[in-house]
Kinemage of the C-alpha trace (Angstrom):
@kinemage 1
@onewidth
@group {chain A} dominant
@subgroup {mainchain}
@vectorlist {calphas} color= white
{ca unk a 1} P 0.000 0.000 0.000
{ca unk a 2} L 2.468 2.558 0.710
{ca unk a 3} L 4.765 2.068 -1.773
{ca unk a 4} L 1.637 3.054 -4.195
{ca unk a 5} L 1.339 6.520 -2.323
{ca unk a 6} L 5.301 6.765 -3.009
{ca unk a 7} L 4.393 7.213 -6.843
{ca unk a 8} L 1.734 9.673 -6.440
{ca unk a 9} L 1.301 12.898 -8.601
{ca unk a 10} L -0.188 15.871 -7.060
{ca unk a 11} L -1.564 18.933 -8.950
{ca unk a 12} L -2.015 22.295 -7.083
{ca unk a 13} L -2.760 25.388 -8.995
{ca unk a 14} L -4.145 28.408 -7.334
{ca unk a 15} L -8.024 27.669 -7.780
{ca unk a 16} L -9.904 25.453 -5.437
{ca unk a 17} L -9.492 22.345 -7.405
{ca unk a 18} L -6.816 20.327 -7.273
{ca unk a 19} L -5.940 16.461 -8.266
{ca unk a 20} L -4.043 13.287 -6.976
{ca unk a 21} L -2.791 11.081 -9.422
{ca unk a 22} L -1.270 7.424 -8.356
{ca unk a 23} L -0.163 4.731 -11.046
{ca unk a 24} L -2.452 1.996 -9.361
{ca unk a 25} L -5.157 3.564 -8.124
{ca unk a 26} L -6.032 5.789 -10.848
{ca unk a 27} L -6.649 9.538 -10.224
{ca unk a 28} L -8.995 12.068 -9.205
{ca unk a 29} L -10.239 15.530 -8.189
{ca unk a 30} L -11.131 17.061 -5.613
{ca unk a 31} L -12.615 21.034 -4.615
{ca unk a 32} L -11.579 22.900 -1.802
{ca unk a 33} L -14.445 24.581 0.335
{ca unk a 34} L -12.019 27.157 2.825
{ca unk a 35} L -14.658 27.939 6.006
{ca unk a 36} L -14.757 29.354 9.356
{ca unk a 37} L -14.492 25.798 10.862
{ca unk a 38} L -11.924 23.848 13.305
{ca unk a 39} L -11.347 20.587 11.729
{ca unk a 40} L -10.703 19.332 7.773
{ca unk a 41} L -12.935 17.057 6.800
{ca unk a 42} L -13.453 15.111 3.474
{ca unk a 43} L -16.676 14.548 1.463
{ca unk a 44} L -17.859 12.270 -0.998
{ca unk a 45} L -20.711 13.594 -2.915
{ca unk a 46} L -23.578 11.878 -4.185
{ca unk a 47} L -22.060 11.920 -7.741
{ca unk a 48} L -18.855 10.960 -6.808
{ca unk a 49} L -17.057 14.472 -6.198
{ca unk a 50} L -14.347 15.078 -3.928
{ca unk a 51} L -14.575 17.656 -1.335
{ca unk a 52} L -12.109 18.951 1.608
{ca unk a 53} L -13.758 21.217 3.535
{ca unk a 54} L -10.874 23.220 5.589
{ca unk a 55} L -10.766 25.791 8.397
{ca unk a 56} L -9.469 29.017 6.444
{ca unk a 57} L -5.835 29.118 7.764
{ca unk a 58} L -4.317 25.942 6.657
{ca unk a 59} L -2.000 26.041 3.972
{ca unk a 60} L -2.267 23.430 0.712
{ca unk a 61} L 0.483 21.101 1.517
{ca unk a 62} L -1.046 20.144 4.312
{ca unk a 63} L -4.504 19.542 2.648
{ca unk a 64} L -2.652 17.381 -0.353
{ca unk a 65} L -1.203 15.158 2.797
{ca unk a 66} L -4.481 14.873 4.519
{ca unk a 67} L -6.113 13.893 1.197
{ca unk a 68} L -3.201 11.459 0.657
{ca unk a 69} L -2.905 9.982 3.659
{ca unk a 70} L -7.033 9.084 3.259
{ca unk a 71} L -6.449 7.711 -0.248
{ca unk a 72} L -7.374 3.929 0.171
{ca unk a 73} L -11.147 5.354 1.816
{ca unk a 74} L -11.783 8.067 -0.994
{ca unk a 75} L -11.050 5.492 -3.500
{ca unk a 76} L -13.401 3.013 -1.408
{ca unk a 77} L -16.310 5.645 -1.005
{ca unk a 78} L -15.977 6.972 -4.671
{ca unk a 79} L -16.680 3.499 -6.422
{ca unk a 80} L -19.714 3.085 -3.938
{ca unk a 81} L -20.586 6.330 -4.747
{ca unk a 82} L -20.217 5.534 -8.406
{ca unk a 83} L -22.269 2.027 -8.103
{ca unk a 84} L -25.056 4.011 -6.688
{ca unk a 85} L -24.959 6.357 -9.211
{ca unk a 86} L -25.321 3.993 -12.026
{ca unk a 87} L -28.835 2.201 -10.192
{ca unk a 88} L -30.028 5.254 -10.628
{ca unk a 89} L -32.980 5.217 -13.331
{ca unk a 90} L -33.227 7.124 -16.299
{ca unk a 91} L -36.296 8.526 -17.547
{ca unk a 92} L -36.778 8.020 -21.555
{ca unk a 93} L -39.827 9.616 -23.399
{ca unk a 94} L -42.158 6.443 -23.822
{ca unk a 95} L -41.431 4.412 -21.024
{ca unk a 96} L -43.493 3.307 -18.553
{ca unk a 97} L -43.100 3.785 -15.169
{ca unk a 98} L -45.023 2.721 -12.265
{ca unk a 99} L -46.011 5.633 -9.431
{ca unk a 100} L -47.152 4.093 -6.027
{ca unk a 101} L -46.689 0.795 -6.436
């Protein structure tokens, strides 16, 4: 596992989205929400968005190591995130679908 997180690429420009990149894992992105909080904490959205919510003083380095060091879980929680996400129905012009029962 760590030797995975060894061979990671991160991406930081100055907006609030950034990306993690590792060779096994695959990559993705995630938004930074800066708030008048305490804590950082991370989010996975209904459609499978990444978001760290942090307290408005801490700097980026630390976020990309807090990110990294929950890599394993994001990954986990995206592709349930994802699974749910394709169960979800779609709604064609001409099908029929039942309301109530």
């Amino acid at each position: 596992m760590k030797s995975s997180r060894q061979h990671q690429s991160v991406s930081v420009d100055d907006s609030l989205k950034c990306s993690l990149a590792s060779p096994a894992d695959g990559s993705f992105d995630f938004v930074i929400k800066r708030q008048r909080r305490k804590t950082i904490a991370l989010h996975i959205m209904p459609d499978a968005t990444v978001e760290v919510r942090v307290p408005k003083w801490v700097p980026k380095y630390e976020i990309v190591d807090f990110v990294e060091q929950r890599w394993d879980w994001v990954i986990d929680q995206r592709k349930e995130a994802l699974k749910k996400l394709a169960l979800k129905p779609s709604y064609c012009h001409g099908q029929y679908h039942y309301f109530l029962g």
